[in-house]
C-alpha positions as CSV (number, residue, x, y, z in Angstrom):
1,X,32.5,10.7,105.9
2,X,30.5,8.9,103.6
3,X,31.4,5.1,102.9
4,X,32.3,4.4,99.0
5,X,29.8,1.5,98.9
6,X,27.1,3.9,100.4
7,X,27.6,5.9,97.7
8,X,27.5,3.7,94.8
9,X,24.8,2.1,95.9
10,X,23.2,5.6,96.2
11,X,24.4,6.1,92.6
12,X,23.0,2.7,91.3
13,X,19.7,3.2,92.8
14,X,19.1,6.4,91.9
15,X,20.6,5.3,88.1
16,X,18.0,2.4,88.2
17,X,15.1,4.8,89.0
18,X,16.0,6.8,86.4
19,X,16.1,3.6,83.9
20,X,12.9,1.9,84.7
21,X,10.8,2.2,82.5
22,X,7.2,3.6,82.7
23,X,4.6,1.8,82.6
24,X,1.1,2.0,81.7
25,X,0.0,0.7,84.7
26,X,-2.4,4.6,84.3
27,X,-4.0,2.7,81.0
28,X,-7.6,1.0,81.3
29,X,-5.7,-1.0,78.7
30,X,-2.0,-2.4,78.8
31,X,-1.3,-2.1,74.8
32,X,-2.6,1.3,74.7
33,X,-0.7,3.7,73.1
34,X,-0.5,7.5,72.3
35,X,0.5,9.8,70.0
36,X,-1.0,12.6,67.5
37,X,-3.5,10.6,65.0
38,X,-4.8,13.6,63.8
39,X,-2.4,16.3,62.8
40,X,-3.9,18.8,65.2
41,X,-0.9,18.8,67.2
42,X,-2.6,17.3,70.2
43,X,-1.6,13.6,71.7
44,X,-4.4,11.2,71.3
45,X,-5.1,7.9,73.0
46,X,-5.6,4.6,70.9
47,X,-6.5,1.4,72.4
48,X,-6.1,-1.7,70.2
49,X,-9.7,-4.2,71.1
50,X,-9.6,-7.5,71.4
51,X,-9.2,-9.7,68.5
52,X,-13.1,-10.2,67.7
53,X,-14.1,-13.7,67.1
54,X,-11.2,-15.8,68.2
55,X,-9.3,-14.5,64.8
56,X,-11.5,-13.0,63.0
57,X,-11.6,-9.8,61.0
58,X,-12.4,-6.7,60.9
59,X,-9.9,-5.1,63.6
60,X,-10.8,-2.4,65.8
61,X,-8.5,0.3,67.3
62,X,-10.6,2.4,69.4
63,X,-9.4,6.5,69.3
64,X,-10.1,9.3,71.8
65,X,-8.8,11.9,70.4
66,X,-6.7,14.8,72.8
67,X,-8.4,17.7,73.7
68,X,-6.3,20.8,74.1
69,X,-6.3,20.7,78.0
70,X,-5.1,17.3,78.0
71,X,-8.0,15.5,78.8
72,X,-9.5,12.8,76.2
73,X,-12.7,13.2,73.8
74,X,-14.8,10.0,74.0
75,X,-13.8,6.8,72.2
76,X,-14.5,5.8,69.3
77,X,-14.2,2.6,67.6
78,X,-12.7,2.4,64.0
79,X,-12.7,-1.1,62.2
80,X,-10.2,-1.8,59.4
81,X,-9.4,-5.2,57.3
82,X,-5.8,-6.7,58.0
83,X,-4.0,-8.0,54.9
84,X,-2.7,-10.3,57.1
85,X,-3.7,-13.6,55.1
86,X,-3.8,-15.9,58.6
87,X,-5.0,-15.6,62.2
88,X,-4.2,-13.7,64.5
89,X,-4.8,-11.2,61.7
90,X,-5.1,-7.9,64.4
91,X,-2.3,-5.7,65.4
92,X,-1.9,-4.5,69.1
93,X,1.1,-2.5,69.7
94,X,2.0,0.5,68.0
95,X,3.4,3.7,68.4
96,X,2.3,6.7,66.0
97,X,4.7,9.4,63.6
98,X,4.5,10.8,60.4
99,X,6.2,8.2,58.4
100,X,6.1,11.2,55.3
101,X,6.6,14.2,57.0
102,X,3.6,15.7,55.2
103,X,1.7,16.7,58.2
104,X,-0.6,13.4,58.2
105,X,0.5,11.3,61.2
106,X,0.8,7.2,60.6
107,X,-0.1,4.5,63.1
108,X,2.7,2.2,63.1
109,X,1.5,-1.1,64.7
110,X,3.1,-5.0,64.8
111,X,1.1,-8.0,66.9
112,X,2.7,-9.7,69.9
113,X,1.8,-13.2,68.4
114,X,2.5,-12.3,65.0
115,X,5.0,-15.5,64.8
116,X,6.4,-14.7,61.2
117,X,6.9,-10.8,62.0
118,X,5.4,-7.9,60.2
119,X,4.9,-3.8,60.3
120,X,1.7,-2.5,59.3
121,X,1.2,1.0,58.8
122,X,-2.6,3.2,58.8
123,X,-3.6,6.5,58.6
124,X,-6.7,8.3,60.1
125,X,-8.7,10.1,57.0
126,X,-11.9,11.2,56.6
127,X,-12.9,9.9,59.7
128,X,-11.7,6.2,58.5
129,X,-8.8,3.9,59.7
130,X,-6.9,3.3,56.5
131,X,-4.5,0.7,55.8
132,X,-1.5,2.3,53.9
133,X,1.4,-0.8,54.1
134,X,2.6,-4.1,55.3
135,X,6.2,-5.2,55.8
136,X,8.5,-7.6,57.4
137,X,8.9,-6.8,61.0
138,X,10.2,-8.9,64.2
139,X,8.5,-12.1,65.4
140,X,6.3,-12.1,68.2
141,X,7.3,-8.2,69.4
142,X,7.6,-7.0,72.8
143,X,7.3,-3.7,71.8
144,X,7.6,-1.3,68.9
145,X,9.2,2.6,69.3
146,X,10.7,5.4,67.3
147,X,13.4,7.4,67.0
148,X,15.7,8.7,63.9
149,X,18.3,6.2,63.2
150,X,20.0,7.7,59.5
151,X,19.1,11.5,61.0
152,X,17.2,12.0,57.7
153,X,14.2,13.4,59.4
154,X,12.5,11.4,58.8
155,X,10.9,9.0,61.6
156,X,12.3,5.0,62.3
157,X,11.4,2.3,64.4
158,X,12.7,-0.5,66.5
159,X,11.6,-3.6,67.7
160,X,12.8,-6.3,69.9
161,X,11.6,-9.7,71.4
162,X,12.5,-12.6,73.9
163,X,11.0,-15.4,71.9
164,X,12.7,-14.6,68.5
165,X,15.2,-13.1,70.6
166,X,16.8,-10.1,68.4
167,X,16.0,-6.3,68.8
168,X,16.0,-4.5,65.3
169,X,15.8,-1.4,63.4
170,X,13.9,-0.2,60.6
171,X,13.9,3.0,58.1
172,X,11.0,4.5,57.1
173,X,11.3,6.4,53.3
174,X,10.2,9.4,52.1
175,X,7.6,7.5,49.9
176,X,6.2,6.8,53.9
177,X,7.1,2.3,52.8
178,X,9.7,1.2,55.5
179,X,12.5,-1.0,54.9
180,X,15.4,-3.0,57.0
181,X,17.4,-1.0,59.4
182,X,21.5,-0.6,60.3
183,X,20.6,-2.3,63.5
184,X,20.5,-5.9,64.4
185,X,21.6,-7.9,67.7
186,X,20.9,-11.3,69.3
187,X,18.5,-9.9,72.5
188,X,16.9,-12.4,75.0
189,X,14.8,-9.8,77.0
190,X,11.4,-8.6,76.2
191,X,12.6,-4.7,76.3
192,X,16.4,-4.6,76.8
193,X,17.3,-1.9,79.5
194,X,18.8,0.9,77.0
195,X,19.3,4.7,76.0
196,X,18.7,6.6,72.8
197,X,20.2,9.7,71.8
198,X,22.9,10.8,69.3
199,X,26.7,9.7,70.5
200,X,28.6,9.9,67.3
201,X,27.1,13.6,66.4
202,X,26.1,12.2,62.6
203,X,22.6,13.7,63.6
204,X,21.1,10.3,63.6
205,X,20.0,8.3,66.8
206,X,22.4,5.6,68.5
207,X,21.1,3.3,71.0
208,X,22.8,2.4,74.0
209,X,21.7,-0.9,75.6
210,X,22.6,-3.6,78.2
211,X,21.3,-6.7,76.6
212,X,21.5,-10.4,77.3
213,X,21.9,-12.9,74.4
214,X,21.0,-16.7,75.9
215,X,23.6,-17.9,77.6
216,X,26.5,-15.9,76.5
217,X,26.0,-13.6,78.9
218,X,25.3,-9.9,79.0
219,X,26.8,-7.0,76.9
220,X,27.2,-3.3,77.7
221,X,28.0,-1.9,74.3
222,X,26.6,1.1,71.6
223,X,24.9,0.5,68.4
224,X,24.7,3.2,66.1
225,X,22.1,3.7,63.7
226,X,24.6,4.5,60.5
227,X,25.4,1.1,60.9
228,X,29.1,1.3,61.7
229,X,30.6,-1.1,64.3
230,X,29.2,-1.1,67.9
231,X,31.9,0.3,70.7
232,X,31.6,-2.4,73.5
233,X,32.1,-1.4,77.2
234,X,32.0,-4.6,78.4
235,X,30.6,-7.9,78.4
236,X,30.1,-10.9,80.9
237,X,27.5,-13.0,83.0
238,X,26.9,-9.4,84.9
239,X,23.4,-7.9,84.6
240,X,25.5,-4.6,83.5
241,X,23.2,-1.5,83.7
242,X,24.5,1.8,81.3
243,X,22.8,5.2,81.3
244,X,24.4,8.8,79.8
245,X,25.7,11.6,81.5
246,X,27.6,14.2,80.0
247,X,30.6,14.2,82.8
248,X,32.4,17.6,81.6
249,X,29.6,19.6,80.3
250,X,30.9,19.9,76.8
251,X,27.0,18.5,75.5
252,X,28.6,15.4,74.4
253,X,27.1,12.3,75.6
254,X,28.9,10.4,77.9
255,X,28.3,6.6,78.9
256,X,28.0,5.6,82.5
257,X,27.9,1.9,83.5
258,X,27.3,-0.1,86.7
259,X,28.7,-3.7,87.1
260,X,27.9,-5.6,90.6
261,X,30.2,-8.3,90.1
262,X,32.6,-9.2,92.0
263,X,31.1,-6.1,94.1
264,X,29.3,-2.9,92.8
265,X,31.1,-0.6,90.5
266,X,29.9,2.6,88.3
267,X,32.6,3.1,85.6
268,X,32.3,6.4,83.2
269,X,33.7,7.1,79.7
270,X,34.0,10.5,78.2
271,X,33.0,10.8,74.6
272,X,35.2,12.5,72.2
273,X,32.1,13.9,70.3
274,X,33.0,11.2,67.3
275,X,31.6,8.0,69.5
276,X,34.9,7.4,70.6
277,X,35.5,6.6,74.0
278,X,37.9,6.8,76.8
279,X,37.0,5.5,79.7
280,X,38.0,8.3,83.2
């Protein structure tokens, strides 16, 4: 017979396989990111350069755009002015989706040492990097991702970051402009360890996290993107780790979660298909 213990520590490490998330450790360049510049359909490769001239504009984001058996075109460099009115003006993380669901993707970018926050948005046309937008963001970003928050269809973004410590949403609007999000929380690591999908079935995305707030401690709990109140599954000076299963097949997300204090324990509560739970 197997030993309990064995097995949940089978269960955890598996779980934290699962969790980790990937790197780019693949990328000739760490803020490299990819997505469909184009429209064509086919995931491209851009690579933010380094900020020219110790501040400096223009920027640069060089593109290799995706050929249709996966493998890259060559680069090519495409300068654009910031609107940024102070150093460091240039953006380096971004993620890419088409803010206006008219077909013409949108490179969605923020800068790590951007202190005061900010969002800007370009688009590839006729072979030139345009800038479409600026907005308030999240100061000095560890990263920047999508996913649908309201379930209009229309693509959002997140943000979060350890030295302004507070992960965030934002909506994007039809008119392609994006505007504060339902989702705001005090976060003290870089990328908080976390899972996105629908739990309340509203058709928007909900985002499960672990995340740590200073000293307080660490909180297992759901945040849903229509902005009503988060369902917390627990909370204490325990690096809590959650993922989602769907423990009696009924397609309804399910929240696992895996305390190791006092001694290591993976809990599960089954989700009524409303985001209310019961813990089994």
């Amino acid at each position: 017979m197997v030993r309990r213990p064995a097995v949940l520590a089978a269960v955890a490490a598996t779980v934290a396989a699962v969790l980790m998330p990937a790197t780019a450790s693949g990328e000739p360049n760490l803020l490299a990111f990819r997505g469909d510049v184009n429209g064509d359909h086919v995931v491209d490769r851009v690579t933010p350069a380094v900020e020219p001239g110790g501040g400096k504009k223009p920027c640069v984001f060089a593109i290799e755009l995706g050929r249709p058996d996966g493998t890259l075109g060559p680069s090519k460099d495409y300068a654009f002015d910031s609107p940024r009115t102070g150093a460091p003006y240039c953006p380096n993380l971004g993620v890419v989706a088409d803010l206006r669901r008219d077909g013409k993707p949108d490179v969605i970018t923020t800068g790590i040492q951007w202190y005061e926050g900010g969002i800007l948005t370009l688009r590839l046309a006729h072979d030139k990097l345009k800038v479409t937008g600026l907005y308030p963001g999240v100061g000095f970003p560890s990263t920047i991702r999508s996913a649908d928050f309201n379930g209009d269809g229309y693509p959002d973004v997140w943000l979060s970051s350890d030295a302004s410590r507070e992960i965030r949403s934002f909506h994007s609007t039809p008119e392609g402009t994006i505007v504060p999000g339902t989702i705001t929380a005090c976060s003290s690591d870089p990328i908080p360890q976390h899972v996105i999908t629908d739990f309340d079935g509203d058709g928007g995305d909900d985002i499960l996290l672990s995340r740590r707030c200073d000293f307080s401690g660490w909180t297992a709990e759901i945040r849903f993107g229509s902005g009503k109140a988060p369902v917390v599954f627990a909370q204490g000076f325990d690096n809590f780790e959650v993922f989602s299963v769907d423990i009696d097949n009924d397609r309804d997300p399910d929240v696992g979660l895996i305390s190791h204090v006092p001694q290591l324990r993976v809990q599960h509560f089954r989700n009524d298909g409303a985001g209310n739970f019961t813990e089994v």
